[in-house]
C-alpha positions as CSV (number, residue, x, y, z in Angstrom):
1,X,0.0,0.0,0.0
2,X,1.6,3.5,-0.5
3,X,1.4,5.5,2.2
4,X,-0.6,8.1,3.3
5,X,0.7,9.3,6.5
6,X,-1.5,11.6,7.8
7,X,1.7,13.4,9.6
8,X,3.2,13.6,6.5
9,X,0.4,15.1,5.2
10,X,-0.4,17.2,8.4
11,X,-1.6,20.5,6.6
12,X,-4.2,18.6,4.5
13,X,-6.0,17.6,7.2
14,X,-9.7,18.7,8.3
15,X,-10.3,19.9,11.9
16,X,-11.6,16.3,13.1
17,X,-8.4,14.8,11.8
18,X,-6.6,17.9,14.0
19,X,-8.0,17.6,17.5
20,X,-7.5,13.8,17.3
21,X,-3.9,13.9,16.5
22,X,-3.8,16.9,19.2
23,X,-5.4,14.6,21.4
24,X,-3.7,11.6,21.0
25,X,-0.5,13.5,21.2
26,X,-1.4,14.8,24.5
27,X,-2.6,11.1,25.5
28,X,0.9,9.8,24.6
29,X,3.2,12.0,26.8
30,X,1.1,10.9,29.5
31,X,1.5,7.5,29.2
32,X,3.8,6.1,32.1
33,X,5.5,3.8,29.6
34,X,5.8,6.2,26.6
35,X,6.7,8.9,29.1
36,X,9.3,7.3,30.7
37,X,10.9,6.5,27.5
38,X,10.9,10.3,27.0
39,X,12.2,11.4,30.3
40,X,15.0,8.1,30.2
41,X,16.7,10.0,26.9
42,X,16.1,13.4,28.0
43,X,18.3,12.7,31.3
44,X,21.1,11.8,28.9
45,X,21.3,15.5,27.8
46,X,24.5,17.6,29.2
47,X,21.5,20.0,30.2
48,X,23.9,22.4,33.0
49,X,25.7,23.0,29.8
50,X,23.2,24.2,27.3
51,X,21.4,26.8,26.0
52,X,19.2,25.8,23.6
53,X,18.1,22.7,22.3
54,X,15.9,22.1,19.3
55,X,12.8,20.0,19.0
56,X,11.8,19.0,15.3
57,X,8.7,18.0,14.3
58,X,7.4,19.2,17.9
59,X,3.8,18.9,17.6
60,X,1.7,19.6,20.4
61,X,4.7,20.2,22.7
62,X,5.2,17.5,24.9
63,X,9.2,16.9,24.2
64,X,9.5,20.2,25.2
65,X,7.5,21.0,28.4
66,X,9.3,17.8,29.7
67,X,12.6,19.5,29.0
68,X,12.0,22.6,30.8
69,X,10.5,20.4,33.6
70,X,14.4,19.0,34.1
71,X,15.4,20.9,37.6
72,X,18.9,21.5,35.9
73,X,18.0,22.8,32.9
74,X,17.9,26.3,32.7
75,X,18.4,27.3,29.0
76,X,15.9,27.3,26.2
77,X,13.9,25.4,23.4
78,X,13.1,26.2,20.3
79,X,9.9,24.2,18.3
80,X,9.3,24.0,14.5
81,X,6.4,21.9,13.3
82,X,4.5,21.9,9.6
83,X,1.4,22.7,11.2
84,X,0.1,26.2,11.9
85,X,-2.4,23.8,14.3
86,X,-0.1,21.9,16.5
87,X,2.2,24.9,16.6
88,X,-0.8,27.1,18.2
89,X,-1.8,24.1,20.6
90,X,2.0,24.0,22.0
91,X,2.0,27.6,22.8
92,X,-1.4,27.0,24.6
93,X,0.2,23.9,26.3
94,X,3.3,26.1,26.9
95,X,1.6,28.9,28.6
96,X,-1.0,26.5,30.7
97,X,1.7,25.0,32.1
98,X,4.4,28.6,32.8
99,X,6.9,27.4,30.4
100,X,5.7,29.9,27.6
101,X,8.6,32.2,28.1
102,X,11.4,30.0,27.4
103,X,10.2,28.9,24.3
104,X,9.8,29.8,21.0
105,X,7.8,27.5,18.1
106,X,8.0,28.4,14.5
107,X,6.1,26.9,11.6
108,X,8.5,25.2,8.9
109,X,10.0,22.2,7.1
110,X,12.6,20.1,8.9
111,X,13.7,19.4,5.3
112,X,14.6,22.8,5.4
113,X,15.5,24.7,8.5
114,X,15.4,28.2,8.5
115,X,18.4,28.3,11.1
116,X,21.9,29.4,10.9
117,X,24.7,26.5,11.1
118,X,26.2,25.3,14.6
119,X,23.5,26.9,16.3
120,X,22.0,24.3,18.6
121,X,23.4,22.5,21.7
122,X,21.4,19.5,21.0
123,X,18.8,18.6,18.7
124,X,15.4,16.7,19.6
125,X,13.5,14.4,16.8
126,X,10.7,12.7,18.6
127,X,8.2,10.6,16.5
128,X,9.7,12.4,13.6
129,X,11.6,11.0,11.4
130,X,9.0,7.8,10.8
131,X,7.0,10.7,9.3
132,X,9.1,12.7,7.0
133,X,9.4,12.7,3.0
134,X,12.7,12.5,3.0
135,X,14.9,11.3,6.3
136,X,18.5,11.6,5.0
137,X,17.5,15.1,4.0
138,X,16.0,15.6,7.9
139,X,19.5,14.3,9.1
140,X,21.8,16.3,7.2
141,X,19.7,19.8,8.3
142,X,20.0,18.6,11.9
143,X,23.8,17.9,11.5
144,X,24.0,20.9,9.9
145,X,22.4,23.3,12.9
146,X,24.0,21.2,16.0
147,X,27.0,22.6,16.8
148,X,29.9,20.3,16.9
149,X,30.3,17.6,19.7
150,X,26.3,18.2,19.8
151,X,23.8,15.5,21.0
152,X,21.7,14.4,19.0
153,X,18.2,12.3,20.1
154,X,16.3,10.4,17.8
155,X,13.4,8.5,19.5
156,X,10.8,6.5,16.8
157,X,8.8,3.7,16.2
158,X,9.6,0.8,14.3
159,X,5.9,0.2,13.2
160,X,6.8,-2.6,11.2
161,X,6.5,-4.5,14.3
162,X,3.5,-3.3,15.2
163,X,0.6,-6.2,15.6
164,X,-2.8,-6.7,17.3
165,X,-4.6,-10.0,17.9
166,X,-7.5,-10.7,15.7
167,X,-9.8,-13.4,15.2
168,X,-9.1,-13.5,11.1
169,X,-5.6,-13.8,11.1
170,X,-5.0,-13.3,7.1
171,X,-7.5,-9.9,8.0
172,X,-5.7,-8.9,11.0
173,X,-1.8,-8.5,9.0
174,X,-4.0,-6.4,5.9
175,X,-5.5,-4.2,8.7
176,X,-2.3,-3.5,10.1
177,X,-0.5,-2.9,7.6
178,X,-3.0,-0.7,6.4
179,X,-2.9,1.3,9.9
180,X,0.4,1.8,9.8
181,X,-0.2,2.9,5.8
182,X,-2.5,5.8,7.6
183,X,-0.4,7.3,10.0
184,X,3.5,6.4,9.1
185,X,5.3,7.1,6.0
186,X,8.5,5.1,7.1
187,X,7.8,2.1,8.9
188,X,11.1,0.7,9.1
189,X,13.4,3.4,9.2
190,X,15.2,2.5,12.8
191,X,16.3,-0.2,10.6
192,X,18.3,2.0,8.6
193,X,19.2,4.7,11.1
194,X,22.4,3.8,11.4
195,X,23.6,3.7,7.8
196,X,21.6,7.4,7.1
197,X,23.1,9.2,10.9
198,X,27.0,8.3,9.0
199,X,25.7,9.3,5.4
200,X,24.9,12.7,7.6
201,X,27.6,13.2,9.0
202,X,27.2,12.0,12.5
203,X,28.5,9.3,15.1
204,X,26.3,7.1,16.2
205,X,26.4,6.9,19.9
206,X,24.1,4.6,21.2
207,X,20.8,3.0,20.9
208,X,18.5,2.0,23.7
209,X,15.2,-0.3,22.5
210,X,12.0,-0.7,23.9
211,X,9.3,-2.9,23.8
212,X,6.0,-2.3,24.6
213,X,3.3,-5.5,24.8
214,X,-0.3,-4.7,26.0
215,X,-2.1,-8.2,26.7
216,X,-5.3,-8.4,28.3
217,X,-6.3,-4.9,28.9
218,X,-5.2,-2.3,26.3
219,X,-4.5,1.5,26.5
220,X,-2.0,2.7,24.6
221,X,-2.7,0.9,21.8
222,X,-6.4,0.9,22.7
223,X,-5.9,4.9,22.4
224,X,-4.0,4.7,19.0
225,X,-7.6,2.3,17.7
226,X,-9.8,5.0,18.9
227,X,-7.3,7.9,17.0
228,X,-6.9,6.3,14.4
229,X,-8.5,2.5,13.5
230,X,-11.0,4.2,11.1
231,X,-8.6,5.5,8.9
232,X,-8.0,2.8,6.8
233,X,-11.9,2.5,5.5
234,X,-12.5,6.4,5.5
235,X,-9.0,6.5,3.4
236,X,-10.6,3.9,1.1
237,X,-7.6,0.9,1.8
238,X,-10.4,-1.1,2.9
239,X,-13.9,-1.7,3.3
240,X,-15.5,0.5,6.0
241,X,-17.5,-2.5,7.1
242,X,-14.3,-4.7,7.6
243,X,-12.4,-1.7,9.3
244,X,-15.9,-1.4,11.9
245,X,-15.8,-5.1,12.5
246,X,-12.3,-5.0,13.4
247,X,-12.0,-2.8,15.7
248,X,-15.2,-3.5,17.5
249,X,-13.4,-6.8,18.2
250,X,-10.6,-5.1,19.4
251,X,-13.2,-2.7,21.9
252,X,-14.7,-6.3,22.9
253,X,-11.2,-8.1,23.6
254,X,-10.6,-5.1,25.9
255,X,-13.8,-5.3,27.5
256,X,-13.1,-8.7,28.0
257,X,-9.4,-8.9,29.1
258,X,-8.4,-10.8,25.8
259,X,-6.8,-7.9,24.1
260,X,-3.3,-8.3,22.2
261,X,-1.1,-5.6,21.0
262,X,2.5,-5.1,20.3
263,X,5.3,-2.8,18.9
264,X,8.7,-2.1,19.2
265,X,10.8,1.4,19.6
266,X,14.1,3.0,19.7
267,X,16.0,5.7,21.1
268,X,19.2,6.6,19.0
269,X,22.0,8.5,20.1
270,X,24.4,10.5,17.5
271,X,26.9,13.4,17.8
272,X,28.0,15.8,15.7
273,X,32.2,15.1,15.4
């Protein structure tokens, strides 16, 4: 199936499309698991020694008010996002929570940064780069604003992996394969990471994975069904009738502690030599 990311395609969408993504966003950095994740590469920055860190792709925000909540960090973020949207909800975010001051967001293309070279201490790409057109290009802008000996955190799913119990087995692989079709425009691109961070110019540091297994009761994944399940039928991939049977056996499995879900993740490491 070619893709049709609706990240990718973020300014295209209608205002339904919008809140849920704002929504889910939210939902996700509240999640212990997903959060802790966050907060666990975040604790690797040298924060006592920066000034300002960059967040691509930031969306809603999250990344960010979990940076200024670090008790030693003390300098400042910057935001860009596609999305006029998701830019205006992390300045609401920002302000609800007293952080507005020591942040700035700005509208753009990570293809394409607007942003003088060796700017950044460190550079941010969470949930990103699974999105983007082109992710060498991504790369090579971030190497190209971190200043040298800069951190670099790349945190993203491999969605590839992802996979939810289902009654129809045959079924179940089309539907999730056409999920992933919906919301991710580079479903294996951990897999690669390593190869693209030296094509860019950077070291790769480290890489920390995570796995995260829902069975019985669902609710991160249960979440990402409610966001996003429908997709697929209203897209046209499959029938709408299939899709609704689907994921009201997912809604039942929950209800019934037989749910099944599963995906993996990683956190990369890289510096700027």
């Amino acid at each position: 199936m070619e893709s049709r990311d609706i990240f990718r395609y973020i300014t295209k969408q209608d205002k339904a499309t919008l809140d849920r993504i704002i929504e889910r966003m939210e939902f996700r950095g509240k999640n212990p698991v997903f959060r802790g994740w966050l907060m666990e590469y975040l604790g690797k920055l040298n924060v006592t020694e920066m000034g300002e860190v960059l967040a691509l792709g930031c969306g809603t925000g999250v990344e960010i008010r979990c940076l200024l909540s670090l008790r030693d960090f003390f300098g400042r973020a910057v935001g860009i996002d596609l999305s006029p949207e998701l830019i205006d909800a992390a300045y609401n975010f920002s302000a609800a929570e007293g952080v507005d001051s020591r942040v700035e967001y700005y509208i753009g293309d990570v293809h394409n940064l607007d942003f003088e070279e060796d700017r950044f201490d460190a550079i941010i790409a969470h949930t990103l780069i699974s999105h983007v057109a082109e992710p060498a290009d991504v790369l090579r802008e971030a190497a190209r604003v971190v200043k040298p000996g800069g951190q670099i955190f790349i945190f993203d799913g491999d969605y590839a992996s992802w996979s939810f119990g289902y009654s129809d087995p045959e079924f179940g692989k089309t539907m999730e394969e056409a999920v992933i079709t919906s919301i991710v425009n580079n479903p294996r691109v951990m897999r690669i990471l390593p190869r693209l961070l030296q094509e860019a110019g950077l070291r790769f540091a480290s890489v920390t994975p995570h796995h995260l297994a829902e069975v019985g009761k669902g609710n991160f994944f249960m979440s990402a069904i409610e966001s996003y399940g429908a997709l697929p039928g209203k897209l046209g991939l499959l029938p709408e009738d299939k899709v609704s049977e689907w994921i009201d056996e997912q809604q039942r499995n929950h209800e019934e502690g037989a749910f099944f879900a599963s995906g993996n993740y990683y956190t990369y490491e890289a510096r700027r030599e």
